[in-house]
C-alpha positions in Angstrom: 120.2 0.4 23.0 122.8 -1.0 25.6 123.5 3.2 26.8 120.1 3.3 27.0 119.7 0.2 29.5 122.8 1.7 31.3 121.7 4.8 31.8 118.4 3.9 33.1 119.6 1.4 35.7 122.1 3.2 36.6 120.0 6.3 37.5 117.2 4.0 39.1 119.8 1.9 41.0 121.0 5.6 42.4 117.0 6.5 43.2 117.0 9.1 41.1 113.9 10.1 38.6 114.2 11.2 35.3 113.5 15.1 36.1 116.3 14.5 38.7 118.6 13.4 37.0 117.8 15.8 34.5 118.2 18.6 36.6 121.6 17.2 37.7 122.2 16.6 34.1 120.8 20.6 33.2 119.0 19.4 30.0 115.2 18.7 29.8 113.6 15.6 31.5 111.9 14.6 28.0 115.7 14.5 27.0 116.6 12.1 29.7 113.8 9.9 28.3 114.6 10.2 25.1 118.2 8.9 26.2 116.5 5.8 28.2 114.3 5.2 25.2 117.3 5.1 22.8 115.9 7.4 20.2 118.0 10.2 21.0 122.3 9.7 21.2 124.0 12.1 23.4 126.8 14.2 22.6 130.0 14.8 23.8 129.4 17.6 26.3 126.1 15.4 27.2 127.7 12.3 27.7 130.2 14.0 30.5 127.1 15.8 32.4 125.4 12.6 32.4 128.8 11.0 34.1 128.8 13.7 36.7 125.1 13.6 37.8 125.4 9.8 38.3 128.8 10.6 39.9 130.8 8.1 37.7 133.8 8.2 35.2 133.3 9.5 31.8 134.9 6.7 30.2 132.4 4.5 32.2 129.6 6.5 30.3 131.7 6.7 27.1 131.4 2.5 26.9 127.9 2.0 27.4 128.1 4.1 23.9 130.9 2.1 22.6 128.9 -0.9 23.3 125.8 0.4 21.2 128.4 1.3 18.2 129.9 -2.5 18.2 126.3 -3.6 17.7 125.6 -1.1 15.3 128.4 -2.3 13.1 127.9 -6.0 13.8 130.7 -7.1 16.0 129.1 -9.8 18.0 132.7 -12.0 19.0 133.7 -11.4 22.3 137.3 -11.6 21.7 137.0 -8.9 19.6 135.5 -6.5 21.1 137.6 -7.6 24.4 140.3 -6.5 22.4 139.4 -3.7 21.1 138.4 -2.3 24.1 141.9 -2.9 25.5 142.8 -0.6 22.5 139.7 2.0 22.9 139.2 2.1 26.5 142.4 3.9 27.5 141.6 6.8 24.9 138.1 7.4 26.4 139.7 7.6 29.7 141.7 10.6 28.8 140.5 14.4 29.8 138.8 16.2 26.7 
């Protein structure tokens, strides 16, 4: 749920609405709800779209979803998922 929040703040902090964002985004503005709503995950291609309509890194996009999969599996320690992060983060940042 943590993309979810993300990606909702983020596109109201930028003034954006939904249909905006969606059109920035080329998918459906139902889509971008579903997104905000968490009942729909993005994909791959979706994920980078959604970077560049909110004009932000796709690794920056790629967390929030990294965040929702360390709650999905039940790692709550900070430490760990500090550190694994250190291990993840620099993989998401790469161009693919």
């Amino acid at each position: 749920m943590l993309f979810a929040e993300n990606l909702r703040a983020m596109r109201e902090k930028l003034g954006l609405s939904a249909e905006e964002l969606a059109r920035r985004v080329h998918v459906s503005r139902s889509y971008i709800t579903l997104l905000e709503s968490g009942k729909r995950s993005p994909t791959k291609a979706t994920v980078s779209k959604i970077a560049k309509g909110l004009k932000l890194k796709a690794w920056v996009v790629k967390d929030w979803l990294l965040e929702d999969y360390f709650k999905k599996i039940g790692i709550k320690d900070k430490k760990v998922i500090y550190k694994l992060r250190l291990i993840i983060i620099p993989f998401l940042k790469t161009k693919k």
